[in-house]
C-alpha positions in Angstrom: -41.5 -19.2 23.5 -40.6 -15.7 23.3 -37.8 -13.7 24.0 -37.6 -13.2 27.5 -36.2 -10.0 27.3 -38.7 -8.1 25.5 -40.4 -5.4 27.3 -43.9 -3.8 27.0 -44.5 0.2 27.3 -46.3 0.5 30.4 -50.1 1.8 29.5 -50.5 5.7 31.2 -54.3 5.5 30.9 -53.9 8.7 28.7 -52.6 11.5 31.3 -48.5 12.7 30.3 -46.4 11.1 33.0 -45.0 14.7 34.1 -46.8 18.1 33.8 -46.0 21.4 35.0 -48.6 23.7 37.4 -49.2 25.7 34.1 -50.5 22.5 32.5 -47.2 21.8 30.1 -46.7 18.3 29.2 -43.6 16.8 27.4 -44.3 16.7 23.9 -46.1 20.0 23.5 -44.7 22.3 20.9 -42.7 25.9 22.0 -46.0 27.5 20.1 -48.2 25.7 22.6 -46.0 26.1 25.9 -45.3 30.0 25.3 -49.1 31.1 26.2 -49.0 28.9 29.4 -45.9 31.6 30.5 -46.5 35.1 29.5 -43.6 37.4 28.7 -43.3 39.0 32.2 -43.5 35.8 34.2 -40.4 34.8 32.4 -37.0 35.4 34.2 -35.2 34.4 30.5 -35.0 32.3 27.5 -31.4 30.5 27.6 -30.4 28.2 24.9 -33.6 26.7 23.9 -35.2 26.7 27.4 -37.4 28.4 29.1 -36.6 29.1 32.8 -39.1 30.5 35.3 -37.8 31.3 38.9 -40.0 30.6 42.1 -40.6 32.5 45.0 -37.3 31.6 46.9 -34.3 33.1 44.4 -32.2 28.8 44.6 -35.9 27.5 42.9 -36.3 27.3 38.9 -38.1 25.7 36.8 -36.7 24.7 33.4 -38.4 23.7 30.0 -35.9 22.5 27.7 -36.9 22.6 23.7 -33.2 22.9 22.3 -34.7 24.9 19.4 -36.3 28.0 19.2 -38.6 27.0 16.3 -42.3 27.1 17.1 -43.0 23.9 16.3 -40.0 22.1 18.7 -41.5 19.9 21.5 -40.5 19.9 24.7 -38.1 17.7 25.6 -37.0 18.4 28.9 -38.6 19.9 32.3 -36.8 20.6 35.4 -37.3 22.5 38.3 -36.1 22.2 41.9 -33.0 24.8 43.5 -30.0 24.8 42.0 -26.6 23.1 43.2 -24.4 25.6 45.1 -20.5 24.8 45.8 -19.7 21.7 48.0 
């Protein structure tokens, strides 16, 4: 018998798990992710991230790469509005 607490990755059937409207996937490289948002549809580069706002000023959308070298992956995507004070 086996160990019974050994676990299996689940198969995806190929397709990234999360992906953004602009088609970025987790794993893709800075290089890659850049063209997908041009210069002037970016609100700003913080930190390693790129951060997009939406339509309403609360909505962003976050790619986190944590270095700015071209050939980082992406590590990281968020998007949603942000917290305000409760």
């Amino acid at each position: 018998m086996g160990n019974p607490t050994t676990t299996k990755p689940i198969a995806l059937g190929g397709n990234p798990p999360l992906s953004t409207a602009a088609g970025a996937t987790l794993g893709m490289t800075l290089a890659q992710v850049r063209p997908l948002y041009p210069a002037e549809d970016l609100s700003r580069v913080e930190g390693g991230a790129i951060v997009v706002y939406g339509t309403r000023g609360s909505d962003r959308l976050s790619l986190g790469f944590f270095e700015s070298d071209p050939s980082t992956p992406l590590q990281e995507i968020k998007g949603g509005a942000t917290c305000g004070d409760f």
